[in-house]
N, C-alpha and C positions, 0 to 999 in steps of 0.2 A: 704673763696672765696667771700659769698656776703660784705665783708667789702671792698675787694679790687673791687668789683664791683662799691659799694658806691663811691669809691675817685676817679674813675676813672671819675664818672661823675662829681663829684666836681670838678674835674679838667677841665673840660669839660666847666664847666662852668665859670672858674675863666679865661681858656687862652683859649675858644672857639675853643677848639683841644685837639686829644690826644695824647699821648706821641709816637715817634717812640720806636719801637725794640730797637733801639741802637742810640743815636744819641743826638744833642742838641736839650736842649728847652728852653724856657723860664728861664733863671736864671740858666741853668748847661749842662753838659754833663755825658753822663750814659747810660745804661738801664732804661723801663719805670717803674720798679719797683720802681727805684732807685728817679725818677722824683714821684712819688704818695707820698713820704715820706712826705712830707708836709701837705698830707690830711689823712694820718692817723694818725696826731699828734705825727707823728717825725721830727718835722722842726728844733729840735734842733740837730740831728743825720744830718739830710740832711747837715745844716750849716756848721756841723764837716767839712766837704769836702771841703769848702772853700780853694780858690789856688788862688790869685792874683785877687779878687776881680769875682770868677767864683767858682760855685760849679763844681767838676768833681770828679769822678771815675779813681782814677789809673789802670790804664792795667799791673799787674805786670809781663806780660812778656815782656813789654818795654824796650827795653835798655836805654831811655833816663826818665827813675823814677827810684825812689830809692829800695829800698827793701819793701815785700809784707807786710812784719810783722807790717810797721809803718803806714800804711793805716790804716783810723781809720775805715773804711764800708766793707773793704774785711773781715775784720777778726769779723766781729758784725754780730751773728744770728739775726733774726727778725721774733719772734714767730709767727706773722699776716702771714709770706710767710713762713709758714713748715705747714706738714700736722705728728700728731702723727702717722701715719699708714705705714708710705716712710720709708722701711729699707734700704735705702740707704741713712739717713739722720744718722751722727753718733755723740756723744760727746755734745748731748745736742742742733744741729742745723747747724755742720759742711757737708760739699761734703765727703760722702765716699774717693773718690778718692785724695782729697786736705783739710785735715783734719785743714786746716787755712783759710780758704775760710767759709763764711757764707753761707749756702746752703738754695735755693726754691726747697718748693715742685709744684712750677705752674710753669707753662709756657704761653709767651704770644703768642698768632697767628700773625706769620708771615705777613700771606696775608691779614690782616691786620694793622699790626701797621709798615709791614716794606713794600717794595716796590719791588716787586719780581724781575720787569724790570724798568733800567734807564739808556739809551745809551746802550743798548744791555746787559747790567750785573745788576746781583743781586744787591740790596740794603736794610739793614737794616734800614732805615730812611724814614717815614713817618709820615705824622702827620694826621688822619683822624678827619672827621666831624661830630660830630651827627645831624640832621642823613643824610647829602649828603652826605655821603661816602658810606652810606650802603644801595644802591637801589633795595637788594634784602631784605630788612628788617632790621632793629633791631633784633628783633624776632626769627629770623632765622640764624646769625651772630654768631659763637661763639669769641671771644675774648680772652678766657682764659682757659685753661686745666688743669689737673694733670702733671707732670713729675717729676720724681726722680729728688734728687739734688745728686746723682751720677750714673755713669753710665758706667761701662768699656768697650761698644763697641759702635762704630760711632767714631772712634777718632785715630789721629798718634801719640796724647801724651802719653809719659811713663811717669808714676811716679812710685818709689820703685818697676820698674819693672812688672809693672801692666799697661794695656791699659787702661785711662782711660777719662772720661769727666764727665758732667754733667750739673746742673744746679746752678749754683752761682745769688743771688739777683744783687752783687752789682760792678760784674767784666763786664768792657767792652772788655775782650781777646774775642773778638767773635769766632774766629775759634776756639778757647779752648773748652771753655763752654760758656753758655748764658740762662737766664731763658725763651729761646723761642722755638716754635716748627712749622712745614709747614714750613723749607726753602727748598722751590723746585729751587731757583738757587744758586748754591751751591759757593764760593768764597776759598774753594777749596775740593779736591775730597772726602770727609768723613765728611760733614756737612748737607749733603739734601740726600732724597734718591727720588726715582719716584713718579711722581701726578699716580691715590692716595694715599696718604700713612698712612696708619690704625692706631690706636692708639693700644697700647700692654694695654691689661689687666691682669694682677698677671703674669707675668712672670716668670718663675722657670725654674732653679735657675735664679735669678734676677743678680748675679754678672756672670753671660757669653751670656745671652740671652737680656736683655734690652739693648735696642738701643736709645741714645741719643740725633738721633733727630726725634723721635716720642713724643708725647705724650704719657704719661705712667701712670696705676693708679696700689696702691697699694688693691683697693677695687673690687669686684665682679663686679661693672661696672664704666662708666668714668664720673667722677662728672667736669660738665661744665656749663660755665659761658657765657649768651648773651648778647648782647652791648645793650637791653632795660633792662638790671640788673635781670633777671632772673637765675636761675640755675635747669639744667637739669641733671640727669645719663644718661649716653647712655649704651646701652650693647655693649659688643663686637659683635653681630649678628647683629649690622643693616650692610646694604651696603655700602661700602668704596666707591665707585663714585659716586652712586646716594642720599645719607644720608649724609656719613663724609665730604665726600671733599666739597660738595654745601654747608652744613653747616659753613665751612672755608673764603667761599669767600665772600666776601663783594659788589660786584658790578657785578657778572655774567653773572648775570638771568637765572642761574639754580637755581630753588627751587627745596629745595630737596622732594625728595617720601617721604609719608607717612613713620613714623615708631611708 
């Protein structure tokens, strides 16, 4: 987590922004996971994705791409975004649920890197500032969480007959899966749930109770990342409106209480 803290600011400061949720940036399209590859010295991984003179992320439930298998970044773990502890990570760094899909154990904050409201609807695509984007702090800001990279509730996908979702680095299926967490406007009914919305700690069982768009830790409490590069645990007992969720926003002016 602090390495992907590190490229976030490298990144930061190479395109004076940072990556949206989902979205284009600078040289591709993707998630922002997918955009840091660069600065943790996989530019040769990123390059693979090259398409007509544009890095991008196949969505393989496109009908206008070809099959998931030939994507060179769906199917590539990336040890820097797995956590050893996520039993929902199977095969060496694959999604439980989509065992060809390269799975994260993070997730990035929504209210952050995506754009809640734009013409009245959700939006995945933002590009924030350090630090005018965050006038409630750096400090204070989290940016990044834990989340299973699979996940069988929050979702209307079946696979092998199993409900499933989760968190993939490198797929832009946003309504599928996505490695983000905080979407409180949802783009359709099983992607967001209510502000505030608490992070699950060790969930059990993990394959009927973890929810996919929460943040979710496989440890005793929830290892988090601030946009001044620091990393916190939170326990599951702080306050979910006046702790988590002000921790989440970026420009509110709720600080949160004491914890």
């Amino acid at each position: 987590m602090k390495q992907i803290g590190i490229a976030l600011h490298h990144c930061h400061d190479t395109h004076q922004k940072l990556p949206p949720s989902l979205g284009y940036f600078p040289g591709g399209y993707g998630p922002a996971l997918f955009h840091l590859l660069p600065f943790v010295e996989q530019n040769s991984l990123y390059q693979s994705s090259l398409v007509q003179n544009y890095n991008f992320v196949t969505d393989p439930f496109a009908t206008n791409f070809t099959g998931h298998i030939s994507d060179p970044l769906i199917g590539t773990p990336m040890k820097l975004y797995l956590c050893p502890s996520d039993p929902s990570v199977v095969n060496g760094g694959y999604c439980f649920s989509r065992d060809w899909m390269g799975a994260s154990s993070y997730g990035m904050n929504n209210q952050v890197f995506g754009s809640p409201w734009i013409n009245g609807i959700g939006s995945w695509q933002n590009w924030p500032q350090l630090p005018a984007s965050f006038s409630d702090g750096t400090s204070s800001t989290v940016v990044v969480a834990e989340k299973y990279g699979g996940c069988p509730v929050g979702s209307n996908y079946v696979y092998n007959g199993v409900t499933a979702n989760g968190s993939a680095w490198a797929n832009n299926g946003f309504n599928q899966l996505a490695p983000i967490f905080a979407v409180t406007q949802a783009f359709s009914t099983y992607e967001s749930v209510p502000v505030p919305h608490m992070f699950q700690v060790q969930p059990s069982p993990w394959t009927t109770t973890c929810n996919s768009a929460l943040a979710i830790t496989p440890h005793t409490a929830m290892n988090t990342l601030f946009a001044d590069g620091h990393i916190e645990s939170l326990t599951g007992n702080i306050n979910p409106t006046t702790v988590w969720w002000r921790l989440l926003t970026p420009a509110a002016g709720d600080i949160p209480d004491s914890y």
